[in-house]
C-alpha positions as CSV (number, residue, x, y, z in Angstrom):
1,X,-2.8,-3.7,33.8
2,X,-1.0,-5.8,36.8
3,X,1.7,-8.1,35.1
4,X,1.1,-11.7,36.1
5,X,3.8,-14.2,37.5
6,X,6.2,-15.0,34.7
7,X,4.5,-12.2,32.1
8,X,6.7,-10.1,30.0
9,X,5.2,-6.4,29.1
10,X,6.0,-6.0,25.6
11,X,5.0,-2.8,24.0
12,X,4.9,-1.7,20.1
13,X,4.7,1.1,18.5
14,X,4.9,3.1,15.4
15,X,6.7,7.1,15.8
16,X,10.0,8.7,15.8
17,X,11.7,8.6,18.6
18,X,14.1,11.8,20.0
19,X,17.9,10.4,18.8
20,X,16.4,8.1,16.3
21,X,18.5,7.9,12.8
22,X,16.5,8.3,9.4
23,X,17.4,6.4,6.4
24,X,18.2,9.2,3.7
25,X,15.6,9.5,0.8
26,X,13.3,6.6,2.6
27,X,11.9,7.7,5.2
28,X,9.5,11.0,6.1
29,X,9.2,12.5,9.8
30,X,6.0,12.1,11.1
31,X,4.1,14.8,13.0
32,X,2.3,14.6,15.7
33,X,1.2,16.1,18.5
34,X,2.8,19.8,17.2
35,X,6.2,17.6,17.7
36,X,8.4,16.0,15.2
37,X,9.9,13.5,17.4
38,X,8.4,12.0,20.8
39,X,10.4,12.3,23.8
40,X,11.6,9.3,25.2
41,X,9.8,9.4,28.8
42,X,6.6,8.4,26.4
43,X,7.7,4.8,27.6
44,X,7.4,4.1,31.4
45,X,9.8,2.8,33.1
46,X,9.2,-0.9,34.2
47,X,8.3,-1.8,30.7
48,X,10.8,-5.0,29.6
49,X,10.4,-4.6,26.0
50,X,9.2,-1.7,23.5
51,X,9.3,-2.9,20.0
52,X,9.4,0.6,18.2
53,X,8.4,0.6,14.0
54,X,8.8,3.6,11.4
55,X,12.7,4.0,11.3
56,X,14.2,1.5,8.8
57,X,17.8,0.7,10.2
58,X,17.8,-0.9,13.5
59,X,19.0,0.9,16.4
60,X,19.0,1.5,20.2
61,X,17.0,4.8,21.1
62,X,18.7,6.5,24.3
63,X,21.7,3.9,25.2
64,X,18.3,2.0,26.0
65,X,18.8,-1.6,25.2
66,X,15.5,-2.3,25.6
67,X,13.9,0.5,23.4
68,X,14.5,-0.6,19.8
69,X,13.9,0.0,16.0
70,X,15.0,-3.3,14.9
71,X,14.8,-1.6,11.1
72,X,13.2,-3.0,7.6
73,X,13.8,-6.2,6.8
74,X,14.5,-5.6,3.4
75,X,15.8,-2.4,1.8
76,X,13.1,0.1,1.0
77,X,15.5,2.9,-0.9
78,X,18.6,2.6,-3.1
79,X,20.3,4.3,-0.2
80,X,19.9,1.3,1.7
81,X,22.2,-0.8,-0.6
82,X,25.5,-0.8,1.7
83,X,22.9,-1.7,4.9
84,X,23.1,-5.0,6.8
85,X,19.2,-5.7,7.2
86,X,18.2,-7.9,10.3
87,X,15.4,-9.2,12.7
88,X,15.8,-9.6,16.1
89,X,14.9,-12.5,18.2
90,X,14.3,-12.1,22.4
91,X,14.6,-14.3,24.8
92,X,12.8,-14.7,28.4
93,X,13.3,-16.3,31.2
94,X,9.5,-15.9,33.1
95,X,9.0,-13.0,31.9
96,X,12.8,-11.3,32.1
97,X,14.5,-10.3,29.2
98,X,17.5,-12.4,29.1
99,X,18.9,-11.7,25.4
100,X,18.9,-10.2,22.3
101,X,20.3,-11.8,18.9
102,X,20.5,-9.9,15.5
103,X,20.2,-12.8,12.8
104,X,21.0,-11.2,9.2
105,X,18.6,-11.3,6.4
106,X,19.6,-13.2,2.9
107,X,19.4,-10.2,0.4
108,X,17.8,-12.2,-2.7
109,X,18.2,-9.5,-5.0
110,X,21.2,-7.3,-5.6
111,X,21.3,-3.4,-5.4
112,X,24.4,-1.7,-7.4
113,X,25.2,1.9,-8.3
114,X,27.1,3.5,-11.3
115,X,28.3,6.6,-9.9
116,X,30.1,9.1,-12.9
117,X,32.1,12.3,-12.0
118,X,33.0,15.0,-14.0
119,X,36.0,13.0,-15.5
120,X,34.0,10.2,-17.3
121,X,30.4,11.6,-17.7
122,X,28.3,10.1,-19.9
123,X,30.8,7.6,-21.4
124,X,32.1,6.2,-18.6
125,X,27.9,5.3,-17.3
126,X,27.8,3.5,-20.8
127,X,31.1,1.7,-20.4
128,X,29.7,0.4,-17.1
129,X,26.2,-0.3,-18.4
130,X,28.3,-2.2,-21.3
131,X,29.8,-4.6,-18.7
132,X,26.7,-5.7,-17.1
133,X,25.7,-9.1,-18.1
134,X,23.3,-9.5,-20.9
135,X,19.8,-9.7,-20.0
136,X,19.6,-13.5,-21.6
137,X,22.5,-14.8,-19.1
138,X,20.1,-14.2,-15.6
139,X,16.9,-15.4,-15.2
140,X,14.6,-12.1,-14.7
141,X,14.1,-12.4,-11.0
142,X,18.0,-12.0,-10.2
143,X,18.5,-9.0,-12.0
144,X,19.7,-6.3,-9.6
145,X,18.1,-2.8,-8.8
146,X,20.1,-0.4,-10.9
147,X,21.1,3.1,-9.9
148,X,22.7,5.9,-12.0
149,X,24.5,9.0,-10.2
150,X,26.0,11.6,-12.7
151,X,27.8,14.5,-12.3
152,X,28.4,16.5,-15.3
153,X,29.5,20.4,-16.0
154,X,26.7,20.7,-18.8
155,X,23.2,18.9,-19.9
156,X,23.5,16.3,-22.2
157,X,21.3,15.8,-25.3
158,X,18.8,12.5,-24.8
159,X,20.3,11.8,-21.6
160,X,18.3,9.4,-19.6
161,X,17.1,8.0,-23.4
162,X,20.5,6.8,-23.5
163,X,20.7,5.4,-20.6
164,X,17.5,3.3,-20.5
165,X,18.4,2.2,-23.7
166,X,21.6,0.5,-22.9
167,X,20.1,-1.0,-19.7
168,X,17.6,-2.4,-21.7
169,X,19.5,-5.5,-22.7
170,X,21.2,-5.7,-19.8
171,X,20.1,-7.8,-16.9
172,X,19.6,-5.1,-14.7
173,X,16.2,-3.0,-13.2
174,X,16.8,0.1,-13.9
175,X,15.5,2.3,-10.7
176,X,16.4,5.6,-10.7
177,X,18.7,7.8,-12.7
178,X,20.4,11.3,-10.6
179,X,22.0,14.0,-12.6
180,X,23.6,16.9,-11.0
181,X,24.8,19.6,-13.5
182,X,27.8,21.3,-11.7
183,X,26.8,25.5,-10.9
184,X,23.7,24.9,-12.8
185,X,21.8,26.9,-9.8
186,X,24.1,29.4,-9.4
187,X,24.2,30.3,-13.7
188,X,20.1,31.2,-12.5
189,X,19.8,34.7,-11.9
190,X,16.1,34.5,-13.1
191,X,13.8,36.3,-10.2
192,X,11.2,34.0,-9.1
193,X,7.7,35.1,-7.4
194,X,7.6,34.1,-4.1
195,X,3.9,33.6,-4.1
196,X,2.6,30.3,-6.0
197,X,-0.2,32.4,-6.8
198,X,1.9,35.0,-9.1
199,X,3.7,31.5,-10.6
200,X,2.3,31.2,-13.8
201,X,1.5,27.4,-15.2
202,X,4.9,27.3,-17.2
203,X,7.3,29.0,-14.1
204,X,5.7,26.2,-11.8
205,X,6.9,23.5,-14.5
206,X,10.4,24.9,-15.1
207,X,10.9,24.8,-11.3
208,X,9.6,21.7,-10.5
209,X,12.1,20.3,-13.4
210,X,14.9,22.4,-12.1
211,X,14.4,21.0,-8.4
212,X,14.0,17.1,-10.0
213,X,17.1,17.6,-12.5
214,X,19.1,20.1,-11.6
215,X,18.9,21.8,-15.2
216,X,16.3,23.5,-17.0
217,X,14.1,21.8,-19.3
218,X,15.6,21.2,-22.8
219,X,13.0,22.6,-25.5
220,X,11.4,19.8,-26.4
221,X,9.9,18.9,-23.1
222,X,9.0,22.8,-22.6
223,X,7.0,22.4,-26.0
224,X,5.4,19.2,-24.8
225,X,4.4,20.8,-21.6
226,X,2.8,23.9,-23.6
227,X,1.1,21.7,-26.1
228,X,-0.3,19.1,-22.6
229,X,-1.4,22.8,-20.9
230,X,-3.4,24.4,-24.0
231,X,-5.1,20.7,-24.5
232,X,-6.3,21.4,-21.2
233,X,-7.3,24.9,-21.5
234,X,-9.3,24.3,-24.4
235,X,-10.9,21.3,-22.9
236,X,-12.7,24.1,-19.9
C-alpha cells in the first residue's frame, strides 16, 4: 500500500523476535514456521513504527529504536515483582516519528517474597509470615501477592499446611509456595523407564511430584493417589 502525504506506517505484531528477552516462568516460546524466533528482516525497511506483542518487559529488538516490545502493563508472574512496568507513547510530526516517552505504570497492588535458606528454614518463613499485618488492618483489595521460596536440607512434615495456615490471617494472597530440598536428586539412584509407556500409573505420579517439589511424595499423598487410581479402575 502507497503511504499518503503525512501517513505514518505503523505495524503490530504478536512473535518472538531473534535477541528478544523472556520474562522467567511467564512467558513460553512460540513456534512457528519450524523456527523458534523470527529473524529480524521479517520487518521491511521503510516501516516508521512496528509495535511488537508477546514478550512482557519492554525492549528494543536489534539496537532498533523503532522495533519494540513495549512489555505488560502489569506484572503477569511473581518473577516480575522487581520490574518497572510501562506504556509507551509516540509522537509524529506528518507522519515522522519524532519521540518516544516511557510513562511508568502505578502498581496498585504489591508483590513480596519470603525467601528462607538453609540457616532459617521453616522458622524463619513463619517469623516473616508473623510480621505481616493482620488480615483486619487492610482492606482485601490491598493485600499483596505473596511468594514463598525455601531451601531446606530435608522435607518437612505438613509443610505447605503450615504455611497457608499462618498466611491465612495475614493480609496477604498467598500465590505460590517453592521448596527446594538440597541433593534431593542426587540421593535418587532409582532407574527410571525411559518410555512413558513402561511408566506405570504410580512412577508417572512420583515423578511428576519430584519435578513440582523437589522431594518425593510423603506417604500420605502416595496413599491418596492409590486410593484416587483404584476408584478409577473400578469405575471401567
Amino acid at each position: 500500500t502507497e503511504r499518503a502525504s503525512g501517513q505514518a506506517r505503523l505495524v503490530t505484531s504478536h512473535c518472538h523476535l531473534v535477541g528478544g528477552v523472556l520474562s522467567e516462568m511467564s512467558e513460553r516460546r512460540i513456534h512457528g514456521g519450524g523456527q523458534q524466533a523470527l529473524p529480524l528482516d521479517v520487518f521491511p525497511a521503510g516501516l516508521d513504527y512496528v509495535a511488537l506483542g508477546h514478550l512482557h518487559r519492554a525492549q528494543c529488538v536489534g539496537k532498533r529504536k523503532d522495533l519494540r516490545y513495549s512489555g505488560s502493563p502489569i506484572p503477569l508472574s511473581m518473577s516480575e515483582a522487581d520490574y518497572c512496568h510501562q506504556i509507551l507513547q509516540l509522537d509524529f510530526d506528518q507522519g515522522d516519528l519524532v519521540e518516544i516517552q516511557s510513562h511508568s505504570v502505578p502498581r496498585t497492588v504489591g508483590m513480596k517474597r519470603i525467601q528462607c535458606a538453609l540457616e532459617g528454614g521453616v522458622e524463619q518463613a513463619l517469623a516473616e509470615i508473623e510480621s505481616l499485618p493482620a488480615a483486619n488492618e487492610l482492606e482485601a483489595y490491598q493485600w499483596p501477592y505473596l511468594e514463598i521460596q525455601l531451601r531446606l536440607d530435608r522435607p518437612g512434615s505438613q509443610l505447605q499446611r503450615r504455611l497457608r495456615s499462618a498466611c491465612e490471617e495475614r493480609a496477604v494472597r498467598l500465590v505460590k509456595i517453592s521448596v527446594k530440598i538440597e541433593g534431593c536428586r542426587a540421593q535418587s539412584t532409582e532407574a527410571q523407564p525411559t518410555l512413558l509407556e513402561d511408566w506405570t500409573p504410580e512412577q508417572v505420579f512420583q515423578e511428576r511430584w519430584r519435578r513440582q517439589f523437589d522431594r518425593a511424595p510423603e506417604p500420605e499423598m502416595l496413599a491418596l493417589f492409590r486410593e484416587s487410581l483404584r476408584a478409577v479402575q473400578e469405575e471401567k
